[in-house]
C-alpha positions as CSV (number, residue, x, y, z in Angstrom):
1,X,55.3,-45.8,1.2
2,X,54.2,-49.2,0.9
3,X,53.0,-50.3,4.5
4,X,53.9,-53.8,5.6
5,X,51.0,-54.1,7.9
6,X,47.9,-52.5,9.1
7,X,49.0,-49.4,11.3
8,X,52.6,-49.3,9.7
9,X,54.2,-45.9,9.9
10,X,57.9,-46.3,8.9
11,X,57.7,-48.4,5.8
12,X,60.8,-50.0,6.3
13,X,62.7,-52.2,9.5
14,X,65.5,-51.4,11.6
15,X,68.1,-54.1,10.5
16,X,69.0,-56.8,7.6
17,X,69.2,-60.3,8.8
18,X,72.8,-60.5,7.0
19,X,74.1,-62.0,10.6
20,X,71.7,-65.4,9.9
21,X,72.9,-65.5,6.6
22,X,75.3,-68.3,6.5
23,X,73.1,-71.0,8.5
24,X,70.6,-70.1,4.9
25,X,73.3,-70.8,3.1
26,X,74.7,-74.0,4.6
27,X,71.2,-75.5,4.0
28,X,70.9,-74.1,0.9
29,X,74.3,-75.7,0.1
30,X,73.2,-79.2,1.4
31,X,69.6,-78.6,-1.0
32,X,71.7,-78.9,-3.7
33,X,74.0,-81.7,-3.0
34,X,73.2,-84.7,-5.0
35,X,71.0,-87.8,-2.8
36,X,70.8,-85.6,0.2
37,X,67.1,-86.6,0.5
38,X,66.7,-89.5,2.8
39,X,64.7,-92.5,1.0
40,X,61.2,-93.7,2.5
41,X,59.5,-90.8,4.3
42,X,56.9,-92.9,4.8
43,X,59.1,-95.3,7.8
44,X,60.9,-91.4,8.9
45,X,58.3,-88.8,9.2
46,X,54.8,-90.8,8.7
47,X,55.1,-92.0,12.6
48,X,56.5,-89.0,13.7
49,X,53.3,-86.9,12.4
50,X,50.6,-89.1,13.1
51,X,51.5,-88.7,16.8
52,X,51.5,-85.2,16.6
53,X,48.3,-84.8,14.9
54,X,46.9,-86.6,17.5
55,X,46.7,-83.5,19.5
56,X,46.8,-81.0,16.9
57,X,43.4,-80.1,15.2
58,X,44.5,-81.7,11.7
59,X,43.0,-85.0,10.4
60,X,45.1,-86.6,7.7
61,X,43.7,-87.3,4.3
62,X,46.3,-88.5,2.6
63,X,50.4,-89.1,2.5
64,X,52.6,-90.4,-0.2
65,X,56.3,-90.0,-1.6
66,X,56.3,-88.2,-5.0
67,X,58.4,-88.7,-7.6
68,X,60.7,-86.0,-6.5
69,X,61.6,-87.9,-3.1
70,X,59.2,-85.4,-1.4
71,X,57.1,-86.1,0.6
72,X,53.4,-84.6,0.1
73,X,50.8,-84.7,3.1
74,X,47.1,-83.9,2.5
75,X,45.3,-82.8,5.6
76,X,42.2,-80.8,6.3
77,X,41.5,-78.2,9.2
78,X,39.1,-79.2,11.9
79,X,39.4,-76.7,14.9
80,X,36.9,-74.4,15.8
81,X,38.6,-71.4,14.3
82,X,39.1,-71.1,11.0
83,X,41.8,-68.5,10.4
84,X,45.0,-68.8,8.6
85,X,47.1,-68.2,11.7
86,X,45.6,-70.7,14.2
87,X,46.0,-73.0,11.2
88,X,49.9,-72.1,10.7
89,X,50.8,-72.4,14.3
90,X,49.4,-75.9,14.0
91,X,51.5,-76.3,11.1
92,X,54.7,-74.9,12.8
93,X,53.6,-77.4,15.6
94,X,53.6,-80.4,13.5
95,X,56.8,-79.5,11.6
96,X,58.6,-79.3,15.2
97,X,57.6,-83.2,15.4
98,X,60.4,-84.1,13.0
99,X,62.3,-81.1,12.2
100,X,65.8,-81.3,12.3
101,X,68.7,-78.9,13.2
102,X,68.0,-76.7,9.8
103,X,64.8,-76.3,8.9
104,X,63.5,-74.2,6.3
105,X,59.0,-73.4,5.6
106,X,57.1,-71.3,2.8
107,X,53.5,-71.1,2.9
108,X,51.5,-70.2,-0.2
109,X,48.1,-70.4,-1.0
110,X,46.4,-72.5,-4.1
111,X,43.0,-72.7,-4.6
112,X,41.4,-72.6,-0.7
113,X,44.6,-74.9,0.1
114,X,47.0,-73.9,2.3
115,X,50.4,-75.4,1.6
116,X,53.4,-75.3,3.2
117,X,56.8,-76.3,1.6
118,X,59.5,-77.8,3.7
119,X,63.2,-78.4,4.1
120,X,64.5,-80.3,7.4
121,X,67.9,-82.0,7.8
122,X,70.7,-82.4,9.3
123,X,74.6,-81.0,7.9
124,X,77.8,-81.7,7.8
125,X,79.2,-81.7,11.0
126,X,76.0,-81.4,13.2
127,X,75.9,-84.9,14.1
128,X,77.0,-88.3,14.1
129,X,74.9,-89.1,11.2
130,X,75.8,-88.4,7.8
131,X,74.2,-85.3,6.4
132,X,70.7,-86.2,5.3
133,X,67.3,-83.8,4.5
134,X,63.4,-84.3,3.7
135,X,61.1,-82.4,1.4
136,X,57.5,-82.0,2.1
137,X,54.6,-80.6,1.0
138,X,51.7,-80.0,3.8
139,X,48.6,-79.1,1.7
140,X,45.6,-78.0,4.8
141,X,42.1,-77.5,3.8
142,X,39.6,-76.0,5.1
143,X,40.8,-73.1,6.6
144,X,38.4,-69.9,6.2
């Protein structure tokens, strides 16, 4: 049995998440469509996280729009605690700053960064505006 976490007896869950599939799929959808990335990050999300890391312990290095229309933040841990999850909660924190009505996060790990790829937007039909995303990259160091 391969255990999914310390203490794990069963091996497996007790349900597939085929009843959320659709949402997935409706963002996936919008992924794909051509120029769903909003332009300039830098005027839409910059302001949005540097008042949330105000009270988050993150301290920005560095943010810039990469050639892909993402948008790639460098910032470096600086609470007390250095373990992955107090580092992703902060994370999860900052992404609710800007996050939109589908919202999508994979964190990986790359050599002592943590990073954190993101899909936000808004689609079709969920709002006044026009269907629109944003791509970033959160890289964190420091963290254990």
């Amino acid at each position: 049995m391969a255990r999914r976490w310390d203490g794990d007896e069963r091996g497996e869950g007790v349900a597939d998440a085929a009843a959320f599939a659709a949402g997935a799929e409706a963002l996936l959808d919008a992924m794909r469509a051509r120029n769903w990335v909003a332009e300039e990050p830098d005027a839409h999300l910059l302001p949005h996280l540097r008042r949330s890391l105000e009270s988050l312990p993150l301290e920005l290095l560095e943010a810039r729009t990469s050639g892909d229309g993402s948008f790639d933040v460098d910032l470096r841990w600086t609470g007390e605690r250095r373990r992955l999850g107090h580092a992703r909660a902060a994370v999860f924190a900052l992404v609710g700053s800007f996050a939109e009505s589908a919202t999508y996060v994979h964190q990986r790990s790359d050599d002592g960064v943590v990073r954190f790829e993101i899909v936000t937007g808004m689609l079709e039909g969920e709002s006044a505006f026009a269907p629109h995303g944003h791509t970033l990259r959160i890289g964190v160091a420091g963290i254990g």
